[in-house]
N, C-alpha and C positions, 0 to 999 in steps of 0.2 A: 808322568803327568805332574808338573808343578800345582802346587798350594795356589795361586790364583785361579786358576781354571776352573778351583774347587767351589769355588764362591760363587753365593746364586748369583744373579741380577738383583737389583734391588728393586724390580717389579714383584718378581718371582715372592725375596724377602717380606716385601709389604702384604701381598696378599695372603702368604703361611700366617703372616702374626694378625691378622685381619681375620681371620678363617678361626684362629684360634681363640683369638677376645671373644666373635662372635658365639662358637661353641658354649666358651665357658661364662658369655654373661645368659643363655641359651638355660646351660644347665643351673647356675646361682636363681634365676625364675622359677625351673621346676621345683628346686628344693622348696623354695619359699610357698609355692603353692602349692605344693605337699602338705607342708608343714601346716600350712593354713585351713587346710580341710581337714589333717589330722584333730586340729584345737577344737572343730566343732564336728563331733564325728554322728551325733546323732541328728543333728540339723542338716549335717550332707547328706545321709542315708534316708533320712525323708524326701529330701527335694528328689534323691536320684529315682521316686518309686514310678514315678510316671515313664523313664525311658527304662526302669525293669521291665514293666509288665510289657510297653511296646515291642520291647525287643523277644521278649521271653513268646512273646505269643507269634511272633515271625517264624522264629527258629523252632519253635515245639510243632506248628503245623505244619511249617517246612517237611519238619521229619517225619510227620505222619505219613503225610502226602507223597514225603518219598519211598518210602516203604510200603504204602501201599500200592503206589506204583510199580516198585520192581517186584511186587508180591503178583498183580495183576496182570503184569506182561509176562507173568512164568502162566500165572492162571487164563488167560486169557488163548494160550493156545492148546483150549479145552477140547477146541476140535482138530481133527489133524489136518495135514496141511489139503491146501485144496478143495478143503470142505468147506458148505455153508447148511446153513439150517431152514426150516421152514417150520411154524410153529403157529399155533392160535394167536398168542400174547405177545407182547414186544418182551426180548429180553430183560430189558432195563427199562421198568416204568414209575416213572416220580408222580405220587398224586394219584387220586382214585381213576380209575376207567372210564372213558367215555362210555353213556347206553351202547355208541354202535359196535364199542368191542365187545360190552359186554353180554350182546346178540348172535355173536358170532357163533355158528357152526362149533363145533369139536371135529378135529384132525382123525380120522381112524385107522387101524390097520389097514383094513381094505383100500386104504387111502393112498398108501407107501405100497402096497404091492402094485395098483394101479398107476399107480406114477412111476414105478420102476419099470413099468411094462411101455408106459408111453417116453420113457427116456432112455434105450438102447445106447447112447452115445455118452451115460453116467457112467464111471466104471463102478459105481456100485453104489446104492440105497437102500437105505436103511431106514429102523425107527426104534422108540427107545420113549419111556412110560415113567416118570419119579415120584415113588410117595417116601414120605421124609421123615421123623422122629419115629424111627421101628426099634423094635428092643430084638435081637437075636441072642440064642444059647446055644453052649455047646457043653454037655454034662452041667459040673458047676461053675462055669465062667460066662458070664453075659456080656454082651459090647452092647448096650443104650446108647439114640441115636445113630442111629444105620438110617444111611439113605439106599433104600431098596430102586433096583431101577429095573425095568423090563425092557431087555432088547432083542434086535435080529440079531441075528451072525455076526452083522458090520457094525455092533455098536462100539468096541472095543478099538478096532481101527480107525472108527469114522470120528472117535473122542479122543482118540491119539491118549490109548492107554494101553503101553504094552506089558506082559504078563511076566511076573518076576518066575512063575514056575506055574508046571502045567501047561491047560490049555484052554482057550474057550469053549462055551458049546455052539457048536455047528449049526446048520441049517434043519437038518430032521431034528434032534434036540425041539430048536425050537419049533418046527410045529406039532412037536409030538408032546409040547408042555413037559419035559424030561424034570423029572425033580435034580437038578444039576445047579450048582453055584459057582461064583468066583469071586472072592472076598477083595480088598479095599487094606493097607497096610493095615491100618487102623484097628479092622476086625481081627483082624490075624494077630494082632498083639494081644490083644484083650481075652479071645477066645481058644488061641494055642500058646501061651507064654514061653513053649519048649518048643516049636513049631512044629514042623511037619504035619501041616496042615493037609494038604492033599490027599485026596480018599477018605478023610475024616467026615463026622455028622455033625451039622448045627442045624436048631430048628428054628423053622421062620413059621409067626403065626402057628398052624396047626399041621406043618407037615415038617417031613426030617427031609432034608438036601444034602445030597454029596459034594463035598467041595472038590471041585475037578480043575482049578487054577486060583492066582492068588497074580493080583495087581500091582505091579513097583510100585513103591513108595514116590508119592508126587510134592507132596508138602501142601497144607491144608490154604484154604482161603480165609482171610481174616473175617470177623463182625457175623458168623453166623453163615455165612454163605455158603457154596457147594463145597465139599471137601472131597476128593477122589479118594482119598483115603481111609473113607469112612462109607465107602461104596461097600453095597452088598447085590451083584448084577446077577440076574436069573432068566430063564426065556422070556420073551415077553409074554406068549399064551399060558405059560404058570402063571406070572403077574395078575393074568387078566380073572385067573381061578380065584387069586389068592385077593385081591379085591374091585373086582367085577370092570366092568368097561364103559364107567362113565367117564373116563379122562381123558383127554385131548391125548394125540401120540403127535408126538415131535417127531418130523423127516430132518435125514441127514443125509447130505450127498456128495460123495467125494467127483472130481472130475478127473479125468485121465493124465490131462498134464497142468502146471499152470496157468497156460497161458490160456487157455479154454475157461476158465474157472468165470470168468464176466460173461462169456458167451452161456454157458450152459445156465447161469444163475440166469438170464432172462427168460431164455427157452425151457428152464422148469417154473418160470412166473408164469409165462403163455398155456404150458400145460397141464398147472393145478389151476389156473381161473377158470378152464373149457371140463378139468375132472369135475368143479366145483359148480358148473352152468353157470357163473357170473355174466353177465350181459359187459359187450365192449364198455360202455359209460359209467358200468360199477365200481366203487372200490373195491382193492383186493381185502381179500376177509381175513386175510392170513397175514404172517409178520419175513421175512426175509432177513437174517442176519449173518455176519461173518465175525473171526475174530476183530479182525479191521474195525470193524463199523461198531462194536460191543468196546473194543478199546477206545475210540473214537469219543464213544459217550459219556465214557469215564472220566474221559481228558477234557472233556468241557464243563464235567462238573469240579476235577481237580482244579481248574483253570477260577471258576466259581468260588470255588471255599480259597485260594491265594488271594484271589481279588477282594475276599471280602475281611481276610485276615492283613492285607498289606494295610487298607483303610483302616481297618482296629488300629493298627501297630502308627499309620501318621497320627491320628487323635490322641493316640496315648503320647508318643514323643512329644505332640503340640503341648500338650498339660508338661512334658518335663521339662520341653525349651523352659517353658512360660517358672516353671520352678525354678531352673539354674537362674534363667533371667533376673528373678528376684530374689535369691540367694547372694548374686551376683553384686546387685545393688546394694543392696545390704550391708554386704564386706567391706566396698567404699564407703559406706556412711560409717560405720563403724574405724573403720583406719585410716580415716582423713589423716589424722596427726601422724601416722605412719607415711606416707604419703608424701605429704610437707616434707615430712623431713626428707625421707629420701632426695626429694628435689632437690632440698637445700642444699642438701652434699651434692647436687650435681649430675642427678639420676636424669637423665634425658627422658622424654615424653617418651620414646619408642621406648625403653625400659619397664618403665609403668605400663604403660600397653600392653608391651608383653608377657608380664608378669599375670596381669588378671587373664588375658583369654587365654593364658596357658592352664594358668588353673582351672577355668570353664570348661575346658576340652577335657583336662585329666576328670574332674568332675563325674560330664557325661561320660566318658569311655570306661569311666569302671562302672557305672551305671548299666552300660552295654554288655562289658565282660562280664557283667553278674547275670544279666538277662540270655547271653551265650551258657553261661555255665549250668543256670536254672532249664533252659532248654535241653541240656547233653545230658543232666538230670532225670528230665520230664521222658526223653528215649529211653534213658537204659530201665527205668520204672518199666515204661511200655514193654522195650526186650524181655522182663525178667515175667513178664504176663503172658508171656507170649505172643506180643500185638506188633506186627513189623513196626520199627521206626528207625530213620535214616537220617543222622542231621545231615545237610545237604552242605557243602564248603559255598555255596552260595548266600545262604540264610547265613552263616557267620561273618561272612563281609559286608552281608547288607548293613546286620545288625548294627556292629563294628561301626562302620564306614559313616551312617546316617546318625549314631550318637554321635559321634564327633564331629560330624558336621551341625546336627541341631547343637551341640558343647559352644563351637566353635560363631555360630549364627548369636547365642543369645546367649555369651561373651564381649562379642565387639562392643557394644552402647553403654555396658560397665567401665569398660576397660578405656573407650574413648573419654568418657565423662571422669574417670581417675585424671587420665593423662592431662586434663585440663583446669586441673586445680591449681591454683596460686597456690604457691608454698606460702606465704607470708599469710594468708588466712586457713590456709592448713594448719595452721601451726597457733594459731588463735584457737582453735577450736575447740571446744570443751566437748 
């Protein structure tokens, strides 16, 4: 290959050394607005405190919210599959009760055996009683906070919890009130620290239970909520000895396959309104839910607290534009005479232009990456509490993406109004 062949075009040649001045008058800008927020370092750290806290507050409930979310969709398929529930109360109620709930009937045994009797084509119904802040012992080890729960046979299957050892109790069990238990990981740490739990006595209230199985480990629900792990499950007619039968009973009903599970869910609406003599034109007294529809309501309150955290997060960036903004102005008032001169030597308007909104961006965006970092902060605090949190790769480019856009928004009107200084009164200026 001959030596001329080697040689570019001198289109090619022009646009390399074009490509390359640009770079590097690109990078001689960033240094100078570096350098130039360096000089004022605590007047930049003020102006940035508005796109901190906007951003910090995106990214921190971000994570909440994502972590509670994949905390609830593990928790949320509390029942197993197939199944839906039927219950006095709504699941999820925001806000005191209306009088007409608060009228309502209570759910009974006799309720769940009747409804299982009118629903042949369930493969099987159940019901299940929770009272909550119980102390249990065993010799000298106590688990405080036991949620006690009274179920049928099906309550184990019907709540898609299966048994790390042992067995549940059966049908005669419960209607025979058997003093029998089945502990919750949770118990079983606290009350057998060496385990072997099984066949062992712990007492509930005023009687001694045999523990005749023990619950895998599910991983608890955040803010107080049900933890399966912290389950202490007994017949339900023990339950009902150990604190009497004024409590609504929650039915559970699994269906045969899935695709039945909508058909069956109205056909047990039909046959608990006619168990309950409800007149056609009544409302039903009772609540219907599934995992679905419990996730569901979750997602519209998650959907809620973003919405109301994105609005935080523009008010707050609008306070930081409005900072850079006049931070911005400022710089120019103050480096007229820097200014001028550059001109004078030759600096082209696009020079000066890009010099200041380069610095406005870099400005905002450590602004952001601080409210990014304050956020991944504000998680691992949560992690170390035990409180799920997730930052989401989403809420770090929002974060990101919108300081540098608000940087970049309330930069221009500095950087245009530099660009249009006369050098020769720049250069007057005192």
């Amino acid at each position: 290959m001959s030596e001329a062949s080697l040689v570019l075009p001198a289109p090619r040649r022009a646009w390399r050394k074009g490509a390359r001045v640009l770079f590097q008058s690109r990078l001689d800008d960033t240094r100078l607005a570096l350098a130039a927020i360096n000089g004022h370092k605590l007047r930049s750290g003020l102006t940035l405190l508005g796109i901190v806290i906007g951003v910090f507050t995106v990214v921190a409930m971000a994570a909440v919210l994502n972590g509670l979310q994949s905390t609830i969709d593990k928790q949320m398929n509390q029942l197993g599959a197939d199944v839906f529930e039927i219950q006095r109360f709504p699941a999820i109620n925001f806000g005191p009760m209306t009088p007409e709930m608060e009228k309502r009937r209570k759910i009974t045994l006799a309720d769940v055996n009747r409804l299982r009797e009118a629903l042949p084509q369930a493969k099987q119904v159940g019901g299940d009683i929770w009272e909550y802040g119980k102390t249990v012992t065993a010799g000298d080890q106590s688990s405080p906070g036991a949620q006690i729960v009274g179920g049928t046979a099906e309550f184990f299957t019907n709540n898609n919890l299966p048994l790390a050892n042992g067995r549940p109790f059966n049908e005669a069990e419960t209607n025979d009130a058997a003093r029998v238990v089945v502990l919750g990981a949770i118990v079983v740490d606290a009350l057998f620290p060496r385990g072997a739990a099984i066949g062992q006595k712990i007492r509930l209230g005023r009687m001694d239970l045999e523990v005749i199985g023990t619950i895998e480990r599910q991983g608890g629900m955040p803010m107080g909520g049900d933890n399966p792990d912290a389950t202490v499950a007994i017949p339900i007619s023990l339950f009902m000895e150990l604190y009497g039968t004024s409590r609504s009973v929650s039915i559970s009903i699994m269906a045969k396959n899935h695709d039945e599970v909508k058909k069956l869910q109205n056909q047990a609406v039909v046959a608990f309104r006619r168990l309950r003599g409800l007149e056609a034109q009544a409302d039903d007294d009772f609540e219907v839910f599934t995992n679905d529809s419990v996730r569901g309501t979750f997602d519209q309150m998650a959907n809620a607290v973003t919405g109301a955290s994105l609005i935080m997060c523009f008010f707050s960036l609008i306070v930081g534009g409005i900072g850079v903004l006049n931070i911005m102005l400022v710089a120019v008032t103050e480096r007229t005479r820097e200014i001028g001169l550059r001109k004078a030597l030759g600096a082209r308007r696009s020079r000066v232009l890009a010099q200041f909104v380069i610095e406005a961006v870099l400005l905002a965006t450590f602004g952001g990456a601080l409210g990014v970092a304050l956020g991944y902060l504000a998680a691992g605090v949560a992690q170390f509490l035990s409180f799920p949190a997730q930052v989401p790769l989403w809420a770090v480019l929002l974060g990101l993406g919108v300081s540098c856009g608000v940087g970049l928004a309330a930069g221009i009107y500095p950087a245009w109004r530099a660009s249009r200084l006369d050098p020769a009164v720049a250069l007057r200026d005192e």
